[in-house]
C-alpha positions in Angstrom: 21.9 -9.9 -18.6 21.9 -8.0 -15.3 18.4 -6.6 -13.7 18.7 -2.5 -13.4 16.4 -0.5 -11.8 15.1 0.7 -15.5 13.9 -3.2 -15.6 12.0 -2.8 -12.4 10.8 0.6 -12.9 9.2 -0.3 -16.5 8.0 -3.6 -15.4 6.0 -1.4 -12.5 4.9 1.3 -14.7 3.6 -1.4 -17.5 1.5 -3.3 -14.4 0.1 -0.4 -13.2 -1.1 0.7 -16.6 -2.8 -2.4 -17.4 -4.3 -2.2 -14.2 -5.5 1.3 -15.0 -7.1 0.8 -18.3 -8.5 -2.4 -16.1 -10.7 -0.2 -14.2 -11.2 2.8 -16.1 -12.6 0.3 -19.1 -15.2 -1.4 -16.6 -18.5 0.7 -15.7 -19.5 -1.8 -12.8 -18.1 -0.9 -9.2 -16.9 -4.7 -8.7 -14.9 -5.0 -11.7 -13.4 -1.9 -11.3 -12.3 -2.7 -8.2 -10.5 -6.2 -9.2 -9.2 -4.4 -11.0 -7.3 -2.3 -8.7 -4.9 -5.1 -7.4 -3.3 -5.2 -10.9 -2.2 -1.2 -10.3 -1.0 -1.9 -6.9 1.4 -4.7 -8.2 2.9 -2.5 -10.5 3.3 0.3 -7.5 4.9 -2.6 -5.4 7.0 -3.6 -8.5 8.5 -0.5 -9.1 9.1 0.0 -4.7 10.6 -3.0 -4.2 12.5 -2.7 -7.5 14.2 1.0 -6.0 14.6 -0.2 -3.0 16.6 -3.0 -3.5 18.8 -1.9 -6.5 19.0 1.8 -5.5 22.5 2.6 -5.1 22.3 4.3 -1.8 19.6 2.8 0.0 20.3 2.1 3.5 18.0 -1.1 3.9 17.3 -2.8 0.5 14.3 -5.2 2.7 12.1 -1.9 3.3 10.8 -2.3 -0.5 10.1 -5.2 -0.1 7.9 -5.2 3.1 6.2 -2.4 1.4 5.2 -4.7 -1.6 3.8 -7.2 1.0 1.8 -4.3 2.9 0.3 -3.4 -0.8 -0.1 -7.2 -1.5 -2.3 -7.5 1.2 -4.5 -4.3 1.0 -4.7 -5.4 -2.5 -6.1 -8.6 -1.5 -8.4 -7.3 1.1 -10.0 -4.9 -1.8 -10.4 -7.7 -4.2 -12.3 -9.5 -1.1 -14.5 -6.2 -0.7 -14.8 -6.0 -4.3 -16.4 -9.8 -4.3 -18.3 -9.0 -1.6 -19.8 -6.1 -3.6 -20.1 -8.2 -6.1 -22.0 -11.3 -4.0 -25.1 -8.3 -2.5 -26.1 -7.5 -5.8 
């Protein structure tokens, strides 16, 4: 079985809807915001996913340094959102 880009693009679009019903179920501000790192691994699924098995992309590594930019924002919101968390 080979991987298309309807594999990556569903696998995204699944992540970032658990991720969504993550923080639109949760009424506290910190758990709505660990959240939040769930729905940008499905965004960086999905860009890394069209970058590197789009047909006529010019530089197939550009998704996936964009998946590590959002894996690191994502990582210094969850620290934010422990923080939060912590002062209360």
């Amino acid at each position: 079985m080979t991987v298309t880009i309807v594999h990556a693009l569903v696998l995204g679009a699944a992540l970032a809807g658990a991720g969504l019903v993550a923080v639109a179920a949760r009424r506290d501000t910190g758990a709505m915001l660990r959240g939040l790192p769930i729905l940008a691994a499905g965004a960086a699924v999905a860009l890394a996913g069209a970058s590197r098995l789009a047909s006529a992309s010019a530089d197939p590594v550009a998704g996936q340094e964009l998946a590590v930019l959002v894996a690191l924002g994502s990582a210094a919101l969850l620290g934010v959102a422990v923080l939060a968390r912590g002062l209360r």
